[in-house]
N, C-alpha and C positions, 0 to 999 in steps of 0.2 A: 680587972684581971684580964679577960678578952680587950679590952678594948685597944690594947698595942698590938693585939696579932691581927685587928683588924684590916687597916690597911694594907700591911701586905699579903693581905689574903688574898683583899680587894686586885691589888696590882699582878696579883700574880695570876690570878684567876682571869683578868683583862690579858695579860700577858698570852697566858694561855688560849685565852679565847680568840687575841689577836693571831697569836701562829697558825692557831690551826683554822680562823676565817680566810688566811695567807697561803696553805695547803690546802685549803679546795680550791679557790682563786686559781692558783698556780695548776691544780690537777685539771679543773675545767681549761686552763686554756692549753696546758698543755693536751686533753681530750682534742680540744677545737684546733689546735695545730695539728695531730695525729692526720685528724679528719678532711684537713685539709689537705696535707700530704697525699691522702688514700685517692683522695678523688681527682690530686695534677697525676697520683701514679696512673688510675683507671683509664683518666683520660690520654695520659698516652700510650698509652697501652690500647685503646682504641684505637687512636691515631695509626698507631705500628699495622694492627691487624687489620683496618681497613686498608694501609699501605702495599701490604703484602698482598691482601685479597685482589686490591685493583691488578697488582705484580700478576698474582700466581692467574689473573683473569684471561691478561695482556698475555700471558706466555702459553695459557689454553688455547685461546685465538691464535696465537702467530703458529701453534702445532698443528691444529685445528686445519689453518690454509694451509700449512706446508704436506699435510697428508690427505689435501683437499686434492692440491696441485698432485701430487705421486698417483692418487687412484684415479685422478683425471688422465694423466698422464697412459696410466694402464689402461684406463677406457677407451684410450685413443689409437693406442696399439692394437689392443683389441682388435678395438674397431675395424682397421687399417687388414689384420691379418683376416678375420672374417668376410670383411669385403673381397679381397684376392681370393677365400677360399670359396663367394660365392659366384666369382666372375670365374674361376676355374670348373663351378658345378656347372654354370651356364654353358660355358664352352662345351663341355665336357655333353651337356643336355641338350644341344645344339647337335655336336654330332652324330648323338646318337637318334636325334631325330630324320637327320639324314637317312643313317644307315638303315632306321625302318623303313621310310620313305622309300628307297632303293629295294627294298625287303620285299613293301607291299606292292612296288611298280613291277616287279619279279612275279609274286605271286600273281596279280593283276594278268599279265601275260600268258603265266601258264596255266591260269585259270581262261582264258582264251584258247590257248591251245586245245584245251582237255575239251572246251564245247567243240573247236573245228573238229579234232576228232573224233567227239560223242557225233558230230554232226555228221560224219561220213563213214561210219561204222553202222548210223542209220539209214544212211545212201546204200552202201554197201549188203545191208541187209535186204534192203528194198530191193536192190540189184539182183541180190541173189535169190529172192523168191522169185522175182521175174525169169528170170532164166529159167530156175528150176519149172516153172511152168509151162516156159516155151520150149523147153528140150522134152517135157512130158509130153507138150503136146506134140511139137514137130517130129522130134525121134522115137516117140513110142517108146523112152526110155525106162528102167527101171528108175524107182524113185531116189534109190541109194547112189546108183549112181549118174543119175541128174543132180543130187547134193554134192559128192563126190566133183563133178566137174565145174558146179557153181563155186563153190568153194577155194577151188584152184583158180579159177577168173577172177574172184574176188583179189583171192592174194596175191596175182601179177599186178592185181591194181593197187592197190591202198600197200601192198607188203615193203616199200622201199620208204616212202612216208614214215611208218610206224615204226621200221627199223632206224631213220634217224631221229625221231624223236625220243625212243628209246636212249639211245646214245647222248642226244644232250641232256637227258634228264640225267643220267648217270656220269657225264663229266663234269655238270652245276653240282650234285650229289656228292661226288669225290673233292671238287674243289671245295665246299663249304666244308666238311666234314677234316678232310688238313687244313683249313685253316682256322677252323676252333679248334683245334687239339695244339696247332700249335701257339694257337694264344694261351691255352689251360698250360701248356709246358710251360710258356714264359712267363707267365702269371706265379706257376709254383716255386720257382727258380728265384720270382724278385721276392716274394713272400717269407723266403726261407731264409734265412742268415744265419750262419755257423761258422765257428771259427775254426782256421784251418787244422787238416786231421795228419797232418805226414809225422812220422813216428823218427826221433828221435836213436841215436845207436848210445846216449850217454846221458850223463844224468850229477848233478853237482849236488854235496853237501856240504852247506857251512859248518866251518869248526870255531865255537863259541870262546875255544880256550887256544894261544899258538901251542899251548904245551903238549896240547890233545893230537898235532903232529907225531909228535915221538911216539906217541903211547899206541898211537893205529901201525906205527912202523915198528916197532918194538924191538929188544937188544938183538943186534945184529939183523935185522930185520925180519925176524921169524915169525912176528904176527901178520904182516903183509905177505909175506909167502903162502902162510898158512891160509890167508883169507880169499889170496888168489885162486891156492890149490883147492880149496873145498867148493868157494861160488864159481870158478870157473869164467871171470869177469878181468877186467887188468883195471888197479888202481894207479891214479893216478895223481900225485902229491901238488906241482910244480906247475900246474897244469893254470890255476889260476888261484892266485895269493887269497889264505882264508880259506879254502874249501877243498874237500876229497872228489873227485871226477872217478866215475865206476863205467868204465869203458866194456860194453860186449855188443854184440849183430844181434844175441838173442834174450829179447823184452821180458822173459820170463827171469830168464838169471840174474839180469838188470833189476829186476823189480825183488826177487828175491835179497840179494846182496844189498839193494838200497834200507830195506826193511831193516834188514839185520843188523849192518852198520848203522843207522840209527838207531835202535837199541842198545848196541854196545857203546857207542859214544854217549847216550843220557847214560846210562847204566856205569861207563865208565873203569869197568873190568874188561882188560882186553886182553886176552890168552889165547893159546890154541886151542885149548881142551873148551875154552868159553866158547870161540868163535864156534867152533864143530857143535856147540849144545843150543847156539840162540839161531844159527841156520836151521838145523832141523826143527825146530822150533817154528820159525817163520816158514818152511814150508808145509809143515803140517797145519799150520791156520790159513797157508792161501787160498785153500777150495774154499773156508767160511769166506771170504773177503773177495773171491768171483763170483759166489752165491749172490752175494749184497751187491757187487756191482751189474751182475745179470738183474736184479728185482731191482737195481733203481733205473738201468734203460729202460724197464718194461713196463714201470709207475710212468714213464715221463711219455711215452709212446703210447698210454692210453689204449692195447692192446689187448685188455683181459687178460684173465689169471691164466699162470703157464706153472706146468708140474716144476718141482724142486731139480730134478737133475736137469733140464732143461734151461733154466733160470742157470745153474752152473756153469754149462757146458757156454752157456753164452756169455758171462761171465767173465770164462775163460781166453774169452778173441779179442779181450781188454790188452791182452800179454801178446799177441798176434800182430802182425802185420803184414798187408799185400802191395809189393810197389813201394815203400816206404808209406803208407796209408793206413791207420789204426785200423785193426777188422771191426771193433766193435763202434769206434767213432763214424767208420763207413755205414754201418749199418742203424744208428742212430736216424743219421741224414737222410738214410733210405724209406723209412718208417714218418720222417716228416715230412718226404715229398709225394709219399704216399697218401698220407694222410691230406695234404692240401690238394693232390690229385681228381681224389675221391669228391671231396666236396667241390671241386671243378665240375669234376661228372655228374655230381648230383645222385650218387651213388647212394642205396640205402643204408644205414647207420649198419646193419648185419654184414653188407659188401662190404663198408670203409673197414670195420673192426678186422676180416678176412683179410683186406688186401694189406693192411698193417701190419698182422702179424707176418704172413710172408712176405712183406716188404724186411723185416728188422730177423728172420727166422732164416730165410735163404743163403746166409755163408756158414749157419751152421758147422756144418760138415766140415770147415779147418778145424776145427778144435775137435775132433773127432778121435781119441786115442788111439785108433787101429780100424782103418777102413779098406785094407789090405789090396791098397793099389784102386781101390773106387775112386770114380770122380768124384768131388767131396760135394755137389748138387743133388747124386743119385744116395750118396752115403748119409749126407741131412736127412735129405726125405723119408730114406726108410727109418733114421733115429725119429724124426717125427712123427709117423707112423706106427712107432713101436708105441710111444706114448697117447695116441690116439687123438691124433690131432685132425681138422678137416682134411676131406680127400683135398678139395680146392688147393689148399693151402700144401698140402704136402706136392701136389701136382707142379706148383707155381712154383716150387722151391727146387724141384727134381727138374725143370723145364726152361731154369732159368737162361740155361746154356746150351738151350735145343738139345740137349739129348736125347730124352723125350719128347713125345707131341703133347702140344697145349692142348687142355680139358677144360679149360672154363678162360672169362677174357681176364683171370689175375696175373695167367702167364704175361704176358705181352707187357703190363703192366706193371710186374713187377722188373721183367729187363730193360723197362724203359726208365726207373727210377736207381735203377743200377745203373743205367749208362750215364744218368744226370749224374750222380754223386761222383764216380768214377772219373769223370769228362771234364770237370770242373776243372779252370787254370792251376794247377799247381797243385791237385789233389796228390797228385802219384809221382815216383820217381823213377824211370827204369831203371837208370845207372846204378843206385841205390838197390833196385832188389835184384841186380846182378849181381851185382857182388855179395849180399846177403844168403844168393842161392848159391854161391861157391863156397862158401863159409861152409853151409850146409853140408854139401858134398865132401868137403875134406873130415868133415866131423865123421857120417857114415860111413866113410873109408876108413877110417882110422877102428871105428865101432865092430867091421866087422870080422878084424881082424882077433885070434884064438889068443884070450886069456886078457884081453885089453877091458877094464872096468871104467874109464872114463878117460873124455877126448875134449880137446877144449880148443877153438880156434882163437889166439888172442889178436893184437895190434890188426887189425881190418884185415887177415886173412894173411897176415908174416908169420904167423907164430904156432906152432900146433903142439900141443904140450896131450900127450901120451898119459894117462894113469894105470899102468898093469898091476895084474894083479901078482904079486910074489911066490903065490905056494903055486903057481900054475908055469910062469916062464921065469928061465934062471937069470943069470947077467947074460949070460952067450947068447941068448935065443930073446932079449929085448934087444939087446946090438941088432940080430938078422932083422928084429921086427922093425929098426927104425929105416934099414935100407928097402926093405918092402913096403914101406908107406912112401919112402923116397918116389920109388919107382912107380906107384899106383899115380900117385899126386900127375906127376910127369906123365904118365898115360891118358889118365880121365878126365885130367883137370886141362882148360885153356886158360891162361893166366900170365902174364905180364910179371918179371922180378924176381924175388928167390922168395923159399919158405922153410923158415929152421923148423925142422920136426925135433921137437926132444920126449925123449919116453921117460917116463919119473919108477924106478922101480921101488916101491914105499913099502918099508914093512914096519907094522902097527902091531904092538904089545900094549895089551892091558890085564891089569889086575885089580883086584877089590878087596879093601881091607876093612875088617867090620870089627869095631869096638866093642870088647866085651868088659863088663864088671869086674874088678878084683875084689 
């Protein structure tokens, strides 16, 4: 009954046995081929990264020399410029080996001197007890005047001697003494470097938008009127493509009108009612913003603390100019050559701080609201004085212009750092502050004239625009006023060309409407 299912039991069970002896066979060699694969990939995969390693070795090196050669290079430079900077010390320690040299052959001398004359002042003493003894003895003289006439023999003798040696000590004395003051001049002079201070009668802003043209000139132009009549400045559109040009002689209107029109153009609302609230506006913040420019000269001058109106008032000479020359940039430069003076002089740190502060304190006095005809040297001083500042320093400030006499050596010192800054190639302008001071003048003219509220000199002194006030002079009597400024101008003024005087009679209504609840 089994014995037919035997054999293909048998075969089948061989069968089976054969496959699956045929499937490890086939898995081992496929294992051993895998494995052999693993180790051609490792190995080139070695090959690669030793490849590369030798590469990235080969390119460390070739960087390696190239920034070998670069800091060699700079060594060499170096090198080249320290050698020059020590054949220049040498030079330099050469001469001044001389100049001692010469010093001590000097001294040498008048240390000779000083014995010839210790030497004959002991002669001369000798001489004179002699005498005195032989007029005591011969003339039975009193002893006082036996000294009396010894004395007088003496000085026929020795008194012409000593009178010129006197005299060359004090022409070697004088000579040395100018000629180190005027090395310390030139010394502080190369030391100091400043960029130039001459002030400016105008001033540009870019206009970021063309469109923002129209909107400063506004319909029929009554914003630019309006901007003119209130800052007192003449705009000027055409003047250079892109940008507003804010033309006036006086830096304060200048800087006001610059303020404000940049406000209005970020801001972008440009009316009249605007312009008139963002001016007073910007001039009610410029005493904060002289304050801060008075406290950053006085941080940078190293001067000590200075009271608050003080720091203002100085500030203020930001807005100022003398000769076309910043007052407050002049007096910067004044306060740095003071300051390199002093350490010239070798001055003690309490003197340099002194001579600083009235080095940078002494034009004061222009910015002075009402000094009522003072010279603005004696009008600083006593404002510095109010605030209790050194006598020194108030003295040096009131004496910079010899009015008064010098009290201590800051005077002297402080007018000789005044004449530096001043003196300087192309510090000042007169041309410039001539016509600035005529400017002036027609303004005051115009000012002091009955019911006149504001006077504006426009285009460099053509232009004089009148602001009366209405409830005070009628139409008839601004007509008279314009021929009376006619005539004043023509009296007081010397001046080259014509000048259109126009009088603006403005009369200004306002009202206020205040929203209530229904």
């Amino acid at each position: 009954m089994y014995g037919q299912w035997i054999i293909p039991i048998i075969v089948a069970l061989s069968l089976a046995a054969g496959a699956a002896l045929g499937q490890f066979w086939r898995i081992r060699w496929l294992r051993m081929r895998l494995r052999r694969e693993v180790h051609r990939i490792l190995d080139d995969a070695k090959r690669r990264g030793q490849a590369e390693i030798a590469d990235a070795q080969l390119q460390a090196q070739r960087l390696f020399l190239d920034k070998s050669q670069e800091v060699q290079s700079g060594f060499d430079d170096l090198r080249e410029q320290l050698g020059a900077r020590e054949a220049q010390l040498n030079e330099r320690a050469v001469q001044l080996e001389k100049v001692e040299a010469a010093q001590q052959e000097r001294i040498t001398a008048l240390a000779a001197r000083e014995r010839a004359l210790l030497s004959r002042e002991q002669e001369s003493e000798r001489l004179r007890r002699q005498l005195e003894s032989d007029l005591a003895r011969i003339s039975r003289m009193d002893p006082e005047e036996a000294q009396r006439q010894a004395l007088e023999q003496a000085r026929l003798v020795i008194g012409p001697e000593v009178d010129r040696y006197r005299e060359q000590l004090l022409r070697d004395a004088s000579e040395t003494v100018d000629r180190r003051v005027r090395s310390m001049l030139a010394t502080a002079l190369e030391r100091c470097v400043r960029d130039g201070v001459a002030s400016a009668t105008s001033v540009l802003l870019p206009l970021s938008d063309p469109e923002m043209k129209g909107r400063v000139i506004g319909r029929d132009g009554r914003n630019i009127r309006a901007f003119e009549a209130i800052t007192g400045v003449d705009v000027l559109l055409d003047e250079v493509p892109g940008s507003v040009m804010l033309a006036s002689h006086n830096p304060e209107r200048r800087e006001i009108a610059r303020q404000a029109l940049q406000q209005l153009i970020g801001d972008g609302r440009i009316q009249p009612s605007r312009i008139e609230q963002v001016v007073s506006e910007t001039k009610a913040s410029l005493q904060e913003q002289c304050l801060e420019w008075g406290r950053q000269v006085a941080q940078q001058a190293h001067c000590g603390d200075l009271h608050a109106d003080v720091l203002r008032i100085l500030g203020q000479l930001k807005l100022r100019a003398s000769y076309g020359q910043n007052v407050l940039a002049h007096l910067a430069e004044c306060a740095s050559f003071a300051a390199l003076v002093g350490a010239e002089l070798g001055l003690a740190a309490a003197d340099r701080v002194k001579l600083v502060r009235a080095a940078l304190l002494h034009d004061i006095g222009k910015a002075l609201p009402d000094s009522s005809g003072e010279p603005h040297a004696l009008a600083g001083a006593r404002f510095l004085a109010k605030y209790g500042e050194d006598a020194q320093v108030v003295n040096a400030v009131a004496a910079h212009h010899t009015e008064v006499a010098d009290e201590s050596f800051l005077a002297p010192l402080v007018r000789a750092v005044d004449a530096m800054s001043a003196g300087r190639p192309g510090a000042r302008r007169e041309d410039v502050q001539a016509t600035l001071k005529r400017m002036d003048q027609m303004e005051e003219l115009a000012k002091r004239e009955p019911g006149v509220r504001e006077a504006f000199v426009l285009q460099a002194g053509r232009e004089l625009h009148v602001v009366v006030d209405s409830s005070v002079l009628s139409d008839q009597e601004a007509q008279s006023l314009v021929q009376r400024l006619v005539q004043s101008i023509e009296r007081a003024i010397n001046f080259s060309g014509r000048v259109r005087v126009s009088v603006i009679r403005e009369v200004k209504i306002e009202a206020i409407a205040t929203w209530q609840a229904r």
